[in-house]
PyMOL commands that place a pseudoatom at each C-alpha (Angstrom):
pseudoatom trace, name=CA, resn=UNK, resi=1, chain=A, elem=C, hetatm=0, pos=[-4.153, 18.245, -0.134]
pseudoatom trace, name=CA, resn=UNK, resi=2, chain=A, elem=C, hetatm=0, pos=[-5.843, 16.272, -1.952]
pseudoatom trace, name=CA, resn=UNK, resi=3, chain=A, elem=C, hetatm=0, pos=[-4.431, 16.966, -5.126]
pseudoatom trace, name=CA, resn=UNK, resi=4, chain=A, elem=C, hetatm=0, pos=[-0.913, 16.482, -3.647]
pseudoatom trace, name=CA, resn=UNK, resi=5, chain=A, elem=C, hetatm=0, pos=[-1.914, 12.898, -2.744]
pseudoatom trace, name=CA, resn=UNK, resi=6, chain=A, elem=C, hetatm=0, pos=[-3.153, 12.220, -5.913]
pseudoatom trace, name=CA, resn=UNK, resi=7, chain=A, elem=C, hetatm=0, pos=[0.194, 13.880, -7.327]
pseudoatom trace, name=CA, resn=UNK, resi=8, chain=A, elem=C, hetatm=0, pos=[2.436, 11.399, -5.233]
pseudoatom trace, name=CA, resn=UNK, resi=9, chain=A, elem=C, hetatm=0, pos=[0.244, 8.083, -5.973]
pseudoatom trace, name=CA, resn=UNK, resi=10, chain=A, elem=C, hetatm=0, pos=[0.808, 9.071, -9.929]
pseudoatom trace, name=CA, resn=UNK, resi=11, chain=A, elem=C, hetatm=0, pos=[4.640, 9.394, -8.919]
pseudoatom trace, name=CA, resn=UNK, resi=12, chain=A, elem=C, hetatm=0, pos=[5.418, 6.194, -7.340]
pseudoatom trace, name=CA, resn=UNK, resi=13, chain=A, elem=C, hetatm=0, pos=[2.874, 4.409, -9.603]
pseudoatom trace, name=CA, resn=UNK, resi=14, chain=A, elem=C, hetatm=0, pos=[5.183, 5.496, -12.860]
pseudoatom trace, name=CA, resn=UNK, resi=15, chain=A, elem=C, hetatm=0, pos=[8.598, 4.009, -10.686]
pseudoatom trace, name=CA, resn=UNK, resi=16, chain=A, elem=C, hetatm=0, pos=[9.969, 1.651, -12.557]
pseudoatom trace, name=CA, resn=UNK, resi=17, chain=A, elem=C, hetatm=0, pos=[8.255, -1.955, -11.764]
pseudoatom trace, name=CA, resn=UNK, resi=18, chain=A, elem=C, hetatm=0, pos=[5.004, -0.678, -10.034]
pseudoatom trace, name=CA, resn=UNK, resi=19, chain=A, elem=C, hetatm=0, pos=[2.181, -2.199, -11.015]
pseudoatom trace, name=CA, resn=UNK, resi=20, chain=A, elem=C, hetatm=0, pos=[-0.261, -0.405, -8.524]
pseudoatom trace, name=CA, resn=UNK, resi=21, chain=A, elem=C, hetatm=0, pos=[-0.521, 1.861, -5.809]
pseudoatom trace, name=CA, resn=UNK, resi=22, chain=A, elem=C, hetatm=0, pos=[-3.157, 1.977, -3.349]
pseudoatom trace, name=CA, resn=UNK, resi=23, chain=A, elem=C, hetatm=0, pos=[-3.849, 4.374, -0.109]
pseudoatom trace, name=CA, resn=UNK, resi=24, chain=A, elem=C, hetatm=0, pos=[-5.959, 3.442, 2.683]
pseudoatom trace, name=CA, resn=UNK, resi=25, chain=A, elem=C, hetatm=0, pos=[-7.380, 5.395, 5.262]
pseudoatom trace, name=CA, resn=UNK, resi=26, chain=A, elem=C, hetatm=0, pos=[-7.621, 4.610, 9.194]
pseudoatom trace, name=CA, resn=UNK, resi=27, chain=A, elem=C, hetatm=0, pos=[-11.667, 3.086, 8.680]
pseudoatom trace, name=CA, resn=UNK, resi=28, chain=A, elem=C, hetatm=0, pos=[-9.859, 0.744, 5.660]
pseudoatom trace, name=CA, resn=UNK, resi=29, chain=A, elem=C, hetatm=0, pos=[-11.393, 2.950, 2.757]
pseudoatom trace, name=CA, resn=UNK, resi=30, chain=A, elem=C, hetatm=0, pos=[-9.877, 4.080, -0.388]
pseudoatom trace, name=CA, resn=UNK, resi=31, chain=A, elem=C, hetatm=0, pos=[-7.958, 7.148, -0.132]
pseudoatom trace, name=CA, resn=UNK, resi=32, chain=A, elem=C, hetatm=0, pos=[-6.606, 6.871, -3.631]
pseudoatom trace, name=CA, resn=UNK, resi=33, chain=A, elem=C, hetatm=0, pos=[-5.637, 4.331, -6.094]
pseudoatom trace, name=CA, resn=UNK, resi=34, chain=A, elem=C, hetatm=0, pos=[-3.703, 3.388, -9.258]
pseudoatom trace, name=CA, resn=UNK, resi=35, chain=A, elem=C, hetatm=0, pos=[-2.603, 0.646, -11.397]
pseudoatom trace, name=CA, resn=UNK, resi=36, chain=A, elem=C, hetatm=0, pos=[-3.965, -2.965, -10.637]
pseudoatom trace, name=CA, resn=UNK, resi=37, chain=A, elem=C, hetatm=0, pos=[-4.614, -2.352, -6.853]
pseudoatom trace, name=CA, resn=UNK, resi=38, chain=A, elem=C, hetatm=0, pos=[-8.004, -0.679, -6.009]
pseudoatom trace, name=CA, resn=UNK, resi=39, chain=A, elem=C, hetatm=0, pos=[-10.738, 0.088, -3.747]
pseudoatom trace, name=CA, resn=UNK, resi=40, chain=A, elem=C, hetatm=0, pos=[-11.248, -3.774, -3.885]
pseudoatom trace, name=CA, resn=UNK, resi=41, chain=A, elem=C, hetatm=0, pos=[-8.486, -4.692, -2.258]
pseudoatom trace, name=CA, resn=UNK, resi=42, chain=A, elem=C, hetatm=0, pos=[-8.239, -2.311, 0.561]
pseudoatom trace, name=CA, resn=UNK, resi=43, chain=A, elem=C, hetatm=0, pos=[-10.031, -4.089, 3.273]
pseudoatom trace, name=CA, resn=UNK, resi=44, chain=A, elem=C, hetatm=0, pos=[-8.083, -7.170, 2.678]
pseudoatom trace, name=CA, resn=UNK, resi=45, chain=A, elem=C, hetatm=0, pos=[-4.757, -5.157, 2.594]
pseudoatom trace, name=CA, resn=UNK, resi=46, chain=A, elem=C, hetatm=0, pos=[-5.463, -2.836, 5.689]
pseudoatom trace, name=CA, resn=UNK, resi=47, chain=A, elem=C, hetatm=0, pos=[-6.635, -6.055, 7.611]
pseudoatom trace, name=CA, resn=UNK, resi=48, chain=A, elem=C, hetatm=0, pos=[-2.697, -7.619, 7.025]
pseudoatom trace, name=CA, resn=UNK, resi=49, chain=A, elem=C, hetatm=0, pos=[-1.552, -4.104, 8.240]
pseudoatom trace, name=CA, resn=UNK, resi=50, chain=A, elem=C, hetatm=0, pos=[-3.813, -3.995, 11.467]
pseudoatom trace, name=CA, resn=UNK, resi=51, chain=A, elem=C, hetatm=0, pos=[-2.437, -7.274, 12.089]
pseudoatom trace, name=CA, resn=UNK, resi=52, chain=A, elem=C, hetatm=0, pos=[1.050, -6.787, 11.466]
pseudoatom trace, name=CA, resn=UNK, resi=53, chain=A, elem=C, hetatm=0, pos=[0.822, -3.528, 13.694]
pseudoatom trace, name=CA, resn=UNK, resi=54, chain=A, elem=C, hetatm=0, pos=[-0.526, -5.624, 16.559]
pseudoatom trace, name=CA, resn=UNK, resi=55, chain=A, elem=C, hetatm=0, pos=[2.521, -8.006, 17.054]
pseudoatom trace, name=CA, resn=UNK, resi=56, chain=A, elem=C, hetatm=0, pos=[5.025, -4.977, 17.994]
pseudoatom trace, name=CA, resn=UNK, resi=57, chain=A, elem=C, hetatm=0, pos=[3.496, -1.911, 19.765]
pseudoatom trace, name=CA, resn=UNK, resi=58, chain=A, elem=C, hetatm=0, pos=[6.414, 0.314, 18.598]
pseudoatom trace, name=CA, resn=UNK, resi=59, chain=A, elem=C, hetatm=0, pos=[7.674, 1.527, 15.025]
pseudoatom trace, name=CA, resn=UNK, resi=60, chain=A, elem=C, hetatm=0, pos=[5.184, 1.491, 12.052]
pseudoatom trace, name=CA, resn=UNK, resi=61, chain=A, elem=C, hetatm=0, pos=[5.456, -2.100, 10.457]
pseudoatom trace, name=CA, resn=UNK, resi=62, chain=A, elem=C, hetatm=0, pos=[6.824, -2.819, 6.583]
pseudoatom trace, name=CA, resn=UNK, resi=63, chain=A, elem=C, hetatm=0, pos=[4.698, -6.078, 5.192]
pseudoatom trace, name=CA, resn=UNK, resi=64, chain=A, elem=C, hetatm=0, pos=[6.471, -7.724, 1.939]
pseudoatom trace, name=CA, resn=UNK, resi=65, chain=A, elem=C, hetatm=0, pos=[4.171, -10.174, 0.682]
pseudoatom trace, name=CA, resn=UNK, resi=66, chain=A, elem=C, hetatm=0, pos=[6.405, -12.095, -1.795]
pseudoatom trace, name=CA, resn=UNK, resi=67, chain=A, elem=C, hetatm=0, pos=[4.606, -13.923, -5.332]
pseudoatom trace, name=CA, resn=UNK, resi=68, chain=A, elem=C, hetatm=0, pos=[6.909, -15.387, -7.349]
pseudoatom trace, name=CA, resn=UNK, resi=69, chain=A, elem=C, hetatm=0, pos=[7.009, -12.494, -10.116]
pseudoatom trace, name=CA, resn=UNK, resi=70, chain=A, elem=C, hetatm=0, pos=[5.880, -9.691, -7.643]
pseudoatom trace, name=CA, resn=UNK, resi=71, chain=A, elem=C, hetatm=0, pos=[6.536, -7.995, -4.159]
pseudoatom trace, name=CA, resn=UNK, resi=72, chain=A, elem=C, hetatm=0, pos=[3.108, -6.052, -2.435]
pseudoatom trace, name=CA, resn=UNK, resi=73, chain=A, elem=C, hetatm=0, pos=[4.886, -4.121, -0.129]
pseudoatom trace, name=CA, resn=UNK, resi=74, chain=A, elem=C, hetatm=0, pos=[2.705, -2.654, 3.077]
pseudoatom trace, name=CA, resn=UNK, resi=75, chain=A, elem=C, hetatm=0, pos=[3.375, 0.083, 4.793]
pseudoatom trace, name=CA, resn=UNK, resi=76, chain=A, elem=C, hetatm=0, pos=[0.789, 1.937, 8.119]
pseudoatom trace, name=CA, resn=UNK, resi=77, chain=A, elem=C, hetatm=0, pos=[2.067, 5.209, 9.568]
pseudoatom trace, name=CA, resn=UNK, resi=78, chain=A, elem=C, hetatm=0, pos=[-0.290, 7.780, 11.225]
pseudoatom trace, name=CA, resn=UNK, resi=79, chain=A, elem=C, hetatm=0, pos=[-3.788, 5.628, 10.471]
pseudoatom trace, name=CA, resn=UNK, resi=80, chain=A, elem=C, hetatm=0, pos=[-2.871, 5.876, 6.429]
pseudoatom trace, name=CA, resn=UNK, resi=81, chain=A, elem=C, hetatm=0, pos=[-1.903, 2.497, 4.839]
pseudoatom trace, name=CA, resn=UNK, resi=82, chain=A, elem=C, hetatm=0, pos=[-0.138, 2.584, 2.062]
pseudoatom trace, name=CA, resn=UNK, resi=83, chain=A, elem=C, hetatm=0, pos=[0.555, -0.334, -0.684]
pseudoatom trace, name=CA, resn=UNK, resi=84, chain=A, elem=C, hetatm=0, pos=[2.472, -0.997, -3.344]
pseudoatom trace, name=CA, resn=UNK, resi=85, chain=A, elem=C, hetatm=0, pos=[2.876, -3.945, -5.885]
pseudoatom trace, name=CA, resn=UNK, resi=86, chain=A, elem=C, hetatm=0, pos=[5.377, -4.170, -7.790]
pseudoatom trace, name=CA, resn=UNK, resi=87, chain=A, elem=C, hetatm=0, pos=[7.737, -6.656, -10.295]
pseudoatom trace, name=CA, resn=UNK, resi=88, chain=A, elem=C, hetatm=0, pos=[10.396, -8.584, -9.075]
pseudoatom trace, name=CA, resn=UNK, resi=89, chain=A, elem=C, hetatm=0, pos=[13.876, -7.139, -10.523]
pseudoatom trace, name=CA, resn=UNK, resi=90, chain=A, elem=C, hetatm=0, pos=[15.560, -10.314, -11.713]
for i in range(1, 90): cmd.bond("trace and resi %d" % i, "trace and resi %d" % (i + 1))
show_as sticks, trace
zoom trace
């Protein structure tokens, strides 16, 4: 399994625009990382999910963070967080 992870972090890292990929587990540890998100920022970014879960008990939340040259996108399903950062298409 956990070369099939790995597999699909490498895939949506090399999407156009992505800067970095990160997956967080349930305890807000590193599953797997690429690009310029890592292990470093997963407690911040599964804190905003945790929150963001607890303002609407149903449906798995979507966080965009918006910078003005980037998009982190946040996304919690099943106790795995997943992020992604990635360039603004202009």
């Amino acid at each position: 399994m956990e070369g099939a992870l790995i597999e699909h972090v490498n895939e949506v890292a090399n999407s156009p625009g992505v800067k970095g990929v990160l997956v967080i587990d349930k305890q807000g540890l590193c599953i797997a990382a690429n690009g310029v998100l890592s292990e470093k920022h997963a407690g911040s970014i599964s804190s905003f999910a945790r929150t963001a879960s607890s303002l609407e008990e149903s449906g798995n939340p979507l966080m965009s963070i918006k910078y003005e040259k980037k998009d982190l996108l946040i996304y919690q399903s099943a106790g795995v967080t997943l992020a992604v950062l990635k360039e603004k298409e202009l």
